[in-house]
C-alpha positions as CSV (number, residue, x, y, z in Angstrom):
1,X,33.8,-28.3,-42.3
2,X,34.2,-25.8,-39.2
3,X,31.3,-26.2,-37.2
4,X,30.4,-24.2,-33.6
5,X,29.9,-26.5,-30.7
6,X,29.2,-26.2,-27.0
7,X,32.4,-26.8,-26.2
8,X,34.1,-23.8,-29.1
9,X,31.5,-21.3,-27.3
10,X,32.7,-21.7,-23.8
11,X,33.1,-17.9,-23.7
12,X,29.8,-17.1,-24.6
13,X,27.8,-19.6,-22.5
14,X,30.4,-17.8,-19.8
15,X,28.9,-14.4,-20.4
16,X,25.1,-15.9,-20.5
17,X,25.6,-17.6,-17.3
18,X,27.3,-14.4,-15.8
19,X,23.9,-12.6,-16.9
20,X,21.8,-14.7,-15.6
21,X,23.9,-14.9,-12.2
22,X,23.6,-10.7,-12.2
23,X,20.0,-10.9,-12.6
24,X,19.5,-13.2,-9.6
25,X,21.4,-10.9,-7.6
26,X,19.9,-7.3,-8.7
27,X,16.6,-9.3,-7.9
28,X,17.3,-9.5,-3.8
29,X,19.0,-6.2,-3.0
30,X,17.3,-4.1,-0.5
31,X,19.0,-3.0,2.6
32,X,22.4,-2.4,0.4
33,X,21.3,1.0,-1.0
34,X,21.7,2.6,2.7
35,X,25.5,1.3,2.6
36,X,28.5,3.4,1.2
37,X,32.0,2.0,0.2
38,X,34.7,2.9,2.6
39,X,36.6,3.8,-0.2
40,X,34.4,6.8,-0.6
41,X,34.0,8.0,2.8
42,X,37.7,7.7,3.4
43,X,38.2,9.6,0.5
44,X,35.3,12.0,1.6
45,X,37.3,12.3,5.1
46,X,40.4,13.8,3.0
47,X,42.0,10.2,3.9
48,X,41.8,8.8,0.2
49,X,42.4,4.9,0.2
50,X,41.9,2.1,-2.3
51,X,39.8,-0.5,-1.8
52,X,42.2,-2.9,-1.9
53,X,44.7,-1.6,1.0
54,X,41.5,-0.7,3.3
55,X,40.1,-4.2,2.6
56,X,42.9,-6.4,4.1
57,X,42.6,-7.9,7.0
58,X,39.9,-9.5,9.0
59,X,39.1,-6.2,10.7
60,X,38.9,-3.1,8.9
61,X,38.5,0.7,11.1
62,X,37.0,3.3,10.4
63,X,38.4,6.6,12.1
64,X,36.6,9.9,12.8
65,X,37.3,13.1,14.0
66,X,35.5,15.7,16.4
67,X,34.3,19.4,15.7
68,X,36.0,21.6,17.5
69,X,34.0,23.2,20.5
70,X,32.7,27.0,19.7
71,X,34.5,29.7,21.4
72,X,32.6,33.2,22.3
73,X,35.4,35.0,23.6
74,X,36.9,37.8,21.5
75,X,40.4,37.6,20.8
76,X,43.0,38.8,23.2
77,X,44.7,42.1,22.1
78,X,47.8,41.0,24.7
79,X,47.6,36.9,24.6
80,X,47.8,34.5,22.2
81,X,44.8,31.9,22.2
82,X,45.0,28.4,23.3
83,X,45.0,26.1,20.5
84,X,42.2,23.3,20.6
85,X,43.2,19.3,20.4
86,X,40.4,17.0,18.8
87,X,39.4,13.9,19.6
88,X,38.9,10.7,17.7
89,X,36.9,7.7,17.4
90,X,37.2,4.6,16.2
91,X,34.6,1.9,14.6
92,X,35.2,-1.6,13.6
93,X,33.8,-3.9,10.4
94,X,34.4,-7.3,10.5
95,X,34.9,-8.7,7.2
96,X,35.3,-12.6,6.1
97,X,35.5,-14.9,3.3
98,X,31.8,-16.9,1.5
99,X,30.7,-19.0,-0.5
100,X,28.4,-21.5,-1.8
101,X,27.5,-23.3,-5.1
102,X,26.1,-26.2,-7.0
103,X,26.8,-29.5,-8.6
104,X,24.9,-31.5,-10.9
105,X,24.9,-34.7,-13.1
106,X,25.5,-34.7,-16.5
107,X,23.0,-37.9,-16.8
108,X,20.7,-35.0,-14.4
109,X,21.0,-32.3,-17.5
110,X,20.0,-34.5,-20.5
111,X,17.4,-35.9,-18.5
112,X,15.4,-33.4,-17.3
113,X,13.1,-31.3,-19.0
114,X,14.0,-28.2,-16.2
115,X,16.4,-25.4,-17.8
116,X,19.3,-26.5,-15.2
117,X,22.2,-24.1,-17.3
118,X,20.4,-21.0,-16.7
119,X,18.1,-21.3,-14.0
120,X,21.3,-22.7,-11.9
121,X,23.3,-19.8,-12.6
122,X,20.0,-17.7,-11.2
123,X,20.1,-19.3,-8.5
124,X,23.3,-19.2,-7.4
125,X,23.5,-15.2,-8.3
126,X,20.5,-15.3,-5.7
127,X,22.1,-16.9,-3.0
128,X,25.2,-14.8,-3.2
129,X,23.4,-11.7,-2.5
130,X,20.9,-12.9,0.0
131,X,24.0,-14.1,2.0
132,X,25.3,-10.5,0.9
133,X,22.0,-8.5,2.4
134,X,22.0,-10.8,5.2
135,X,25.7,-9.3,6.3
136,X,23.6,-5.5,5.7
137,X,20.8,-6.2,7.4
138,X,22.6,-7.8,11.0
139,X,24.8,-4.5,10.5
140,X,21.7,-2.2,10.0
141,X,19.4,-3.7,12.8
142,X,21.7,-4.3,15.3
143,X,21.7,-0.6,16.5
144,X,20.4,1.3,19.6
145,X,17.8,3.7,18.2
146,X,14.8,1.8,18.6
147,X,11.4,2.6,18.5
148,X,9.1,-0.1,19.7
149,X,5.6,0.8,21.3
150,X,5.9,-2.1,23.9
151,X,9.4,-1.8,24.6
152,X,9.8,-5.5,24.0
153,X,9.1,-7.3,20.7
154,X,7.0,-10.5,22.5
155,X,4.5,-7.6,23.6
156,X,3.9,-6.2,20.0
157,X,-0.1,-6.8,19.1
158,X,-1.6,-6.7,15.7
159,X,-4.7,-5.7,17.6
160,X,-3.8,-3.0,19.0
161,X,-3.6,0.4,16.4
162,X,-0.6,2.0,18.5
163,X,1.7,-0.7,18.0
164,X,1.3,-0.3,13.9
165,X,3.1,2.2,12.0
166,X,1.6,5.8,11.1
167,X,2.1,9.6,10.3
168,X,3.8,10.3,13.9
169,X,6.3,7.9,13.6
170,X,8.0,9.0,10.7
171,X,7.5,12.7,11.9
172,X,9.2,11.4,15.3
173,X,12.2,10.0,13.1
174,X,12.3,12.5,10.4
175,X,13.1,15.2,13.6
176,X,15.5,13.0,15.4
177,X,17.6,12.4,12.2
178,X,17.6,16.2,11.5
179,X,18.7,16.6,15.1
180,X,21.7,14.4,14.4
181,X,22.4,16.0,11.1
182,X,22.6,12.8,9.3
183,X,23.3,13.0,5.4
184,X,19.9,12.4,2.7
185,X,20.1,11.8,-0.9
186,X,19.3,15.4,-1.1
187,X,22.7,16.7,0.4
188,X,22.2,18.7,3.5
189,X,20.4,16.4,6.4
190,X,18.0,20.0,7.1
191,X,16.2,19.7,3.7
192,X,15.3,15.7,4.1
193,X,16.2,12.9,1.7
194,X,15.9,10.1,3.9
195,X,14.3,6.8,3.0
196,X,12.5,4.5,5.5
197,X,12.4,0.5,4.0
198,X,9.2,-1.6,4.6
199,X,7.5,-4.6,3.8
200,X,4.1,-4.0,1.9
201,X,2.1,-5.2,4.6
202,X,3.4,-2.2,6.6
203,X,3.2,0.2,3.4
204,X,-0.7,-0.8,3.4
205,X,-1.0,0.4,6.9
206,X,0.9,4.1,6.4
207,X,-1.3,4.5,3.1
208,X,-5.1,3.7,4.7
209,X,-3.8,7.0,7.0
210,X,-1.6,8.9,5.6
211,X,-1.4,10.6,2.1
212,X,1.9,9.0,0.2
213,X,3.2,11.7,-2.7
214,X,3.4,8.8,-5.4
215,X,6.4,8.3,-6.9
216,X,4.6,8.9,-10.2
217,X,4.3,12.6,-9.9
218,X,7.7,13.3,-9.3
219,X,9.6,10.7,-11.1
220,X,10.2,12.6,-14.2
221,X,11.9,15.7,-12.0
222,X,14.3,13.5,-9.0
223,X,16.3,10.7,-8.5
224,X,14.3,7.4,-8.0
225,X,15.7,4.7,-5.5
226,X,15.6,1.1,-6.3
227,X,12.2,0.5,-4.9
228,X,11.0,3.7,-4.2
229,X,6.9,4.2,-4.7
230,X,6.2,7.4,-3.3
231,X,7.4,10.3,-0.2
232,X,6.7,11.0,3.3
233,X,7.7,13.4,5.6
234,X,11.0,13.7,4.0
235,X,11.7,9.8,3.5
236,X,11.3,7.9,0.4
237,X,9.5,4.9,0.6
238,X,10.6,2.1,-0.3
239,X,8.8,-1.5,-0.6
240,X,9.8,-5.1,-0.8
241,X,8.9,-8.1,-0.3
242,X,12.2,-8.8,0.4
243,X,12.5,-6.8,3.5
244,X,12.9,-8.4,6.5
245,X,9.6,-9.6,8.8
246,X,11.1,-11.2,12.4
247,X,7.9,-14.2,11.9
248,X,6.2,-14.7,15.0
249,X,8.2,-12.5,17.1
250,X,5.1,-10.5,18.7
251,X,2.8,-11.5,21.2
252,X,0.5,-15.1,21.0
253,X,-3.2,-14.5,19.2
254,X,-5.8,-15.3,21.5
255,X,-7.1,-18.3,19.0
256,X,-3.4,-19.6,19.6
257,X,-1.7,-22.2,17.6
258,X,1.6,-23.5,19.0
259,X,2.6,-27.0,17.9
260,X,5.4,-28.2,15.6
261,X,6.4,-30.5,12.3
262,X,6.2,-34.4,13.1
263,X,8.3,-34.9,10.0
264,X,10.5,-32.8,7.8
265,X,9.4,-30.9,4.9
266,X,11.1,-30.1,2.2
267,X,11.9,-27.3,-0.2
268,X,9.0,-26.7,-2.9
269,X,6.3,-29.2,-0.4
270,X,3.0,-27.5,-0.7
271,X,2.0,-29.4,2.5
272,X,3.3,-29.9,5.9
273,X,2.1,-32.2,8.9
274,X,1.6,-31.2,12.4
275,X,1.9,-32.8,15.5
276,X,-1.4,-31.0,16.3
277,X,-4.0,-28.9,14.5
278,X,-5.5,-27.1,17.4
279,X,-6.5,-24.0,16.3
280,X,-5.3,-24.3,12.6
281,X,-7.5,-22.8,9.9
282,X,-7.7,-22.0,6.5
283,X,-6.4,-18.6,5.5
284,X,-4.3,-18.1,8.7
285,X,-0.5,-17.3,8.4
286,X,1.9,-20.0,10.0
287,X,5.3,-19.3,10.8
288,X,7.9,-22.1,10.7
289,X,10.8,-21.0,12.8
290,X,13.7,-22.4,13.8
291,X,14.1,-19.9,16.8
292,X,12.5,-16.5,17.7
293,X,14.3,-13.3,16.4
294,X,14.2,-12.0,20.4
295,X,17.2,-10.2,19.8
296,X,19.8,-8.9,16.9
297,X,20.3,-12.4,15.9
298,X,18.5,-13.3,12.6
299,X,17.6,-16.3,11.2
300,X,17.0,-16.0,7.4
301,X,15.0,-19.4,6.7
302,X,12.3,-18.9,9.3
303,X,9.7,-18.1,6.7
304,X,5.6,-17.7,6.5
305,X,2.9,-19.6,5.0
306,X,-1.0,-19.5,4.4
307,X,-3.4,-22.0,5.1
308,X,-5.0,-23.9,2.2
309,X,-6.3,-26.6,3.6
310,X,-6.6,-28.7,6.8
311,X,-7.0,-32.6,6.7
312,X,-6.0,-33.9,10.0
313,X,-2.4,-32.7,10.5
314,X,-1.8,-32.6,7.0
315,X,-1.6,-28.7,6.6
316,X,-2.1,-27.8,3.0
317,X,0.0,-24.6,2.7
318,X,1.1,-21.5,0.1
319,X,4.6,-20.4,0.6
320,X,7.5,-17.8,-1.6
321,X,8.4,-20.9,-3.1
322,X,8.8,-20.8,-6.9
323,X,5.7,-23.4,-6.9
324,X,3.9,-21.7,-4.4
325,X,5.4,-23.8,-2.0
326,X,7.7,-23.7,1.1
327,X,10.7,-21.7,0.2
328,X,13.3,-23.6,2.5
329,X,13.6,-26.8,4.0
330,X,12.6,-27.7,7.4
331,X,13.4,-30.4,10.0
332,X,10.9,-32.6,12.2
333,X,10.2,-29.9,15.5
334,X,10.8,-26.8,14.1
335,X,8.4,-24.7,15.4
336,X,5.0,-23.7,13.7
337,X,3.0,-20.9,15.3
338,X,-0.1,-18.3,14.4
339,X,1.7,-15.9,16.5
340,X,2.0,-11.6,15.6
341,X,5.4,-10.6,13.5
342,X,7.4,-7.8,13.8
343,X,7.6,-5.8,10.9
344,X,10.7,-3.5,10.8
345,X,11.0,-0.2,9.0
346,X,14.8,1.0,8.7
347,X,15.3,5.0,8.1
348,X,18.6,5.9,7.0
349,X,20.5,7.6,4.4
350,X,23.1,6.5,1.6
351,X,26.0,6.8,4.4
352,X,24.3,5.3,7.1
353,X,26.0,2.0,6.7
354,X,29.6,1.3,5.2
355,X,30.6,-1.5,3.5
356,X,33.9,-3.4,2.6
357,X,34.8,-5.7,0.0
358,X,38.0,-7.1,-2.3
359,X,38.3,-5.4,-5.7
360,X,39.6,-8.6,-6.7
361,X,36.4,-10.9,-5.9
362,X,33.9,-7.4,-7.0
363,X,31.1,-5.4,-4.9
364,X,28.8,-8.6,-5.3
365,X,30.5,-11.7,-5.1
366,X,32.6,-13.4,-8.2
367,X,31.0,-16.5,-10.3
368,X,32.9,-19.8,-10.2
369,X,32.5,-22.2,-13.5
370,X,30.9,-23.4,-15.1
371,X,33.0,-26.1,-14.4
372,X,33.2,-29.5,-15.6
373,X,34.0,-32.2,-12.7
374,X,34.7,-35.7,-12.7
375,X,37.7,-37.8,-14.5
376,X,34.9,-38.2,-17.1
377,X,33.5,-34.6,-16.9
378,X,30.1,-35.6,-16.0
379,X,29.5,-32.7,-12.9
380,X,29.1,-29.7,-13.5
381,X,29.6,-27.2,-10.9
382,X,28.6,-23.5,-10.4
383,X,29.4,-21.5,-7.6
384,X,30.3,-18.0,-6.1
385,X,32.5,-16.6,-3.3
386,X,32.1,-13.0,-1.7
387,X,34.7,-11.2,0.6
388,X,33.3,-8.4,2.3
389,X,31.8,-6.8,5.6
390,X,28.8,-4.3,6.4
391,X,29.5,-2.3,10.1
392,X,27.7,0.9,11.4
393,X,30.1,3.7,11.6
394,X,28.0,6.0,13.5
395,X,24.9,4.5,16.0
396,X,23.0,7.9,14.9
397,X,22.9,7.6,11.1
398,X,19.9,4.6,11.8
399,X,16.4,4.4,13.4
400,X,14.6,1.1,13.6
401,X,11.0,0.2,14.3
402,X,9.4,-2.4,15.1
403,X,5.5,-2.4,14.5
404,X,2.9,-4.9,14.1
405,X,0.5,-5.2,10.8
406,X,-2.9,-5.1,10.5
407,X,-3.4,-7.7,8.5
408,X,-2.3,-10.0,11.3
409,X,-4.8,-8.3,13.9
């Protein structure tokens, strides 16, 4: 009797794990939708290239062109004019090989009650493109227009109303962006199109001030961006908790708390310990950092906790964990703090950023396995690999600020 096994449906457990893989990695892009291929602005230049030639390498340029300077003088009746020579320019995106994955026991799979097949595959698809938007978001943050109220991040105050975001700022950007003439989803930079990314913390601020155009009354009539919930001053809005919070970067409360873990905690723990509780109190944030985002480094497992409860220097806490809990592991003496974060707000358009990647591997990384490991198969192994690099052609096409929140103050 022909009977369909696991092992006859290899194909189809393929394509569910594949799904489930996608769906991790739809679920953390953010920063992405300000990037364009360099296929497509090479192509846009009039310098058509394939993906594949203009991804080899380790390095991969991107060339521009000047506008010719603007002549007033009529033309000569006698003499010929003097043609003009352009200039060009050169920018550089440094693209490399990653990858990561997971193994687990076949004894692990029968044992457990936990859906290991798909929730693995989730996973993994998750990892892949927060390593992905982690390549965006050093490229799209590392630039030079900056708006900061203190000029330094360690001086931003939740307590002070300047240093938050409001109506002004995005008027500021919105005409410095026009000034530069930088593309919007609308076409021409004049007419605005622009969209400015945000936490909700900072989206809570803008709102108590400044009327937002919802993205309901216009959603039937324009294209909507991943994310978008309403308009201002010609940016779309968008809001995630996924965008990115620099924890404790800002200045020291005046009820400080400034100690660190006396013992590792791990992934999921819904408690830490302290080496003191000075200061510590339920419903405060904590942030556990390995080192302060002073700079355009970034360090994507510093993450942000409340305070549930306090016994001692046992620190009851809820965290983005799946359970509530701490979303990554930390070591004994990584740093816990009550200090201010700095919230970033990125305005850009779809060109602002460009981004390379292998054909061969795909846009958002390539699935590896499920594989069975193990003379006597008993690992499987899931994994993914990404080639690919993010770079900022131009330093005009993105504004970055850095503003404080007041539910922090």
């Amino acid at each position: 009797m022909a009977v369909s096994q696991v092992s006859t449906l290899s194909n189809s457990l393929r394509i569910q794990y594949l799904n489930n893989y996608f769906e991790g990695g739809i679920r953390r892009r953010f920063y992405d939708i300000f990037a364009a291929p360099i296929d497509r602005l090479s192509a846009a230049a009039g310098q058509a290239q394939a993906m594949a030639d203009l991804s080899r390498g380790g390095t991969v340029r991107v060339t521009f062109i000047s506008d010719m300077a603007v002549t007033t003088t009529a033309l000569s009746e006698v003499q010929d004019i003097t043609p003009q020579v352009l200039a060009d320019a050169t920018a550089d995106v440094t693209v490399g090989m990653y990858g990561d994955g997971i193994q687990v026991s076949q004894k692990a799979m029968i044992e457990r009650f936990t859906n290991y097949g798909a929730r693995m595959a989730k996973a993994v698809g998750l990892n892949m493109m927060e390593l992905v938007e982690h390549k965006c978001l050093e490229a799209a943050f590392a630039g030079s227009l900056v708006h900061n109220n203190d000029g330094t991040r360690g001086n931003l105050d939740a307590g002070i109303a300047g240093d938050r975001a409001s109506q002004a700022l995005f008027a500021k950007v919105a005409a410095r962006l026009s000034q530069f003439n930088i593309p919007g989803w609308e076409g021409e930079s004049k007419s605005g199109g622009w969209a400015a990314a945000m936490d909700h913390f900072v989206l809570n601020d803008i709102v108590s001030t400044t009327p937002l155009l919802n993205v309901a009354e216009y959603q039937n009539a324009d294209l909507i961006l991943n994310n978008e919930v309403g308009r201002i001053n010609n940016f779309r809005i968008l809001a995630s908790g996924w965008a990115k919070t620099l924890y404790g970067a800002g200045t020291a409360n005046a009820t400080d708390v400034d100690t660190t873990l006396s013992s590792a905690a791990a992934r999921l723990a819904t408690s830490v310990v302290v080496t003191a509780n000075t200061n510590i109190a339920v419903g405060q944030w904590l942030n556990l950092i390995s080192a302060k985002e002073s700079s355009t480094t970034f360090y994507p497992e510093n993450e942000r906790v409340k305070v549930a409860s306090v016994s001692g220097t046992t620190i009851g806490v809820v965290g983005e964990g799946e359970n509530g809990g701490l979303r990554f592991a930390h070591t004994a003496g990584t740093v816990v703090n009550h200090d201010d974060s700095v919230h970033l707000i990125l305005f850009g358009g779809p060109q602002s950023l460009v981004k390379v990647y292998a054909p061969e591997i795909g846009e958002f990384g390539q699935m590896v396995g499920p594989l069975k490991q193990g003379l006597a198969h008993q690992w499987d192994s899931l994994a993914w690999k990404w080639f690919g690099g993010y770079g900022r052609p131009t330093e005009n096409a993105l504004y970055r600020a850095e503003v404080t929140v007041l539910e922090e103050a």
